[in-house]
C-alpha positions in Angstrom: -7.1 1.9 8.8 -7.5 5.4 10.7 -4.9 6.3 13.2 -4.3 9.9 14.9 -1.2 11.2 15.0 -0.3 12.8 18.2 0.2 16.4 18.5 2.9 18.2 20.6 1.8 20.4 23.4 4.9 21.9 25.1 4.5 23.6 28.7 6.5 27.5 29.5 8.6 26.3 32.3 10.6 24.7 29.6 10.4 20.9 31.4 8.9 18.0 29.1 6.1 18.5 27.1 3.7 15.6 26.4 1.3 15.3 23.5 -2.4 14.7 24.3 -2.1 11.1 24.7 0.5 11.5 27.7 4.1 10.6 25.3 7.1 12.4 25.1 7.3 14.4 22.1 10.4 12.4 21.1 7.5 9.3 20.8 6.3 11.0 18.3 8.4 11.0 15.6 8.7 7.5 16.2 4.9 7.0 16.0 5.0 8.5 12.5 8.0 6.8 11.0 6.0 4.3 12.3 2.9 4.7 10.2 5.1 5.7 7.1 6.5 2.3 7.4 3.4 0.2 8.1 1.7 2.5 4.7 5.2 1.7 2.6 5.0 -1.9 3.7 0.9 -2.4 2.7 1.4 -0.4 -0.8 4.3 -3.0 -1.4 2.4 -5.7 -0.4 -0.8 -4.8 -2.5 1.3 -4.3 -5.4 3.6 -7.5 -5.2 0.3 -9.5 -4.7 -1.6 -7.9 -7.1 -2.6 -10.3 -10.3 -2.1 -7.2 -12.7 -0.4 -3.8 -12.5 -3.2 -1.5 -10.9 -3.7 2.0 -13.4 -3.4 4.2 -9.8 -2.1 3.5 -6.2 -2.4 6.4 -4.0 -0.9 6.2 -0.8 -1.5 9.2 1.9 0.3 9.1 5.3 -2.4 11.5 7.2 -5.3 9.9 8.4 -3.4 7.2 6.7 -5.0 5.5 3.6 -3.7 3.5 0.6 -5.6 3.1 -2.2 -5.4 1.1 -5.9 -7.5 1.3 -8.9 -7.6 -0.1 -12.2 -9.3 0.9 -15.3 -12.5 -0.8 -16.3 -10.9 -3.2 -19.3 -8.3 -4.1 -17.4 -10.8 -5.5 -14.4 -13.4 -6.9 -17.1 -13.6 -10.4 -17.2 -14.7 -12.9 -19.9 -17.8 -15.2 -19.5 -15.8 -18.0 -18.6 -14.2 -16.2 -15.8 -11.0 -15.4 -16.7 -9.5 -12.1 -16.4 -9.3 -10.1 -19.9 -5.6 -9.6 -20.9 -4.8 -5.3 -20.1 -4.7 -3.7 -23.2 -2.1 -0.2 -23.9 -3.4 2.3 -23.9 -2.4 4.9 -26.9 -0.2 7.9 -25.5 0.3 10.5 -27.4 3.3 11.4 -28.8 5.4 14.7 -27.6 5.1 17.4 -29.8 8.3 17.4 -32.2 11.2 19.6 -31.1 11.8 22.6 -34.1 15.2 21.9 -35.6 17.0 24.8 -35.3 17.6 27.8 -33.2 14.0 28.9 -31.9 12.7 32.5 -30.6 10.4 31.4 -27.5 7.7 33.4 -25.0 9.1 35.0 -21.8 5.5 35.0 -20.2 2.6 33.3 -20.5 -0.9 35.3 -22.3 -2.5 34.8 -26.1 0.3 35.4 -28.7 -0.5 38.2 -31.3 1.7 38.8 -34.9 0.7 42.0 -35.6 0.6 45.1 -34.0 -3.9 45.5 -34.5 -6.1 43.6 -36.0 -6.0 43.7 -39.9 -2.6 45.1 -39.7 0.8 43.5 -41.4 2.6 41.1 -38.9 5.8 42.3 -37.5 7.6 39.7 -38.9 6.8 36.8 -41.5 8.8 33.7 -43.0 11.7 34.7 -45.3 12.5 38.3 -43.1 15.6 38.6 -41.2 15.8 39.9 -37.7 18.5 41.8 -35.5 18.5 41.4 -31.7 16.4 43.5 -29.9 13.9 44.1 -32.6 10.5 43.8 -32.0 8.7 40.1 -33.9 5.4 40.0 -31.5 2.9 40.6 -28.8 2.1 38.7 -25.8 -1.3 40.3 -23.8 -1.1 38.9 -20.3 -3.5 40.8 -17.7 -4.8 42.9 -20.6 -1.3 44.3 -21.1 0.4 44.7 -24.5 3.9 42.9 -23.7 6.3 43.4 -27.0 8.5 40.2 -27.7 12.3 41.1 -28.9 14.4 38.9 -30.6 17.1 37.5 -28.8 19.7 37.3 -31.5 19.5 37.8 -35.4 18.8 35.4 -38.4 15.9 34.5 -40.8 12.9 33.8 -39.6 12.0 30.0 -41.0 9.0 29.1 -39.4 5.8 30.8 -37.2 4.9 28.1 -35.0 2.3 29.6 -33.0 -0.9 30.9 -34.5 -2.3 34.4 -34.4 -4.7 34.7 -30.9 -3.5 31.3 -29.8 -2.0 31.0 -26.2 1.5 30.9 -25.3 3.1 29.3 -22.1 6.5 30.3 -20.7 9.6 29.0 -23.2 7.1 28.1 -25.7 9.1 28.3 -29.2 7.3 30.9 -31.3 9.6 31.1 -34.2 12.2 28.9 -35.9 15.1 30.7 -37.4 17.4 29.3 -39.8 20.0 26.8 -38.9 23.6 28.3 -39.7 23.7 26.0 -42.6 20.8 27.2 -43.9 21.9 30.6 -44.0 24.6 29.5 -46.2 22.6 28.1 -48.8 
């Protein structure tokens, strides 16, 4: 289903305008909620009548079109006919969440540990840190950005690997929980 939206043409006397198809501009703004509705009401429909969940359902108001797809096992059928049940499938799970306080990237660019290749990292598991002092390097644009510490403590984990990229607020260290400082 194709249907043009009409377009408002307004004249310079400042009198009514009409759109090409001879409507007051206020007609269309009906026209469209129009079209909204009549897309809302067809995705609805599809989907209540629909024998399985579809995997997509795109709906798109301009040039209106509505659209449903399902993956190829869940629209196999058996010999017989029948409709093979949908299987799951397999998402993979969120990456865990360090426990503990962690040291993360204020830009996005490839994540370096030490100051040139073949040279000691600036920091390494064990060392404590003060706020302000400098633990990496982030290259964005082909510019050395230094990453500072944002508060003090041990440092109890790298999680980031030397060259690997970094996005914004990506953890790159793990310090020590208070407790563990204690111990």
């Amino acid at each position: 289903m194709t249907q043009r939206l009409p377009r408002a043409v307004h004249n310079t006397n400042g009198h009514t305008a009409f759109d090409e198809h001879g409507r007051e501009p206020g007609d269309e703004r009906q026209e469209i909620e129009g079209v909204l509705n009549a897309v809302l009401q067809t995705a609805a429909d599809l989907l209540r009548t629909s024998p399985r969940p579809p995997s997509t359902l795109n709906v798109r108001v301009g040039d209106v079109s509505v659209e449903m797809g399902w993956t190829p096992a869940a629209a196999a059928t058996a010999a017989d006919g029948a409709v093979a049940p949908v299987t799951a499938l397999p998402v993979p799970a969120a990456p865990a969440e360090p426990a503990g306080p962690t040291l993360n990237a204020a830009t996005v660019g490839t994540f370096y540990r030490s100051p040139s290749p073949g040279a000691p990292p600036f920091v390494a598991e064990g060392d404590e840190i003060a706020p302000g002092q400098q633990i990496a390097i982030i290259e964005a644009m082909k510019l050395m950005l230094p990453v500072e510490a944002e508060c003090g403590g041990r440092i109890e984990e790298v999680l980031v690997g030397d060259g690997e990229g970094v996005e914004y607020g990506q953890p790159l260290f793990r310090l020590a929980a208070d407790s563990d400082l204690a111990a």
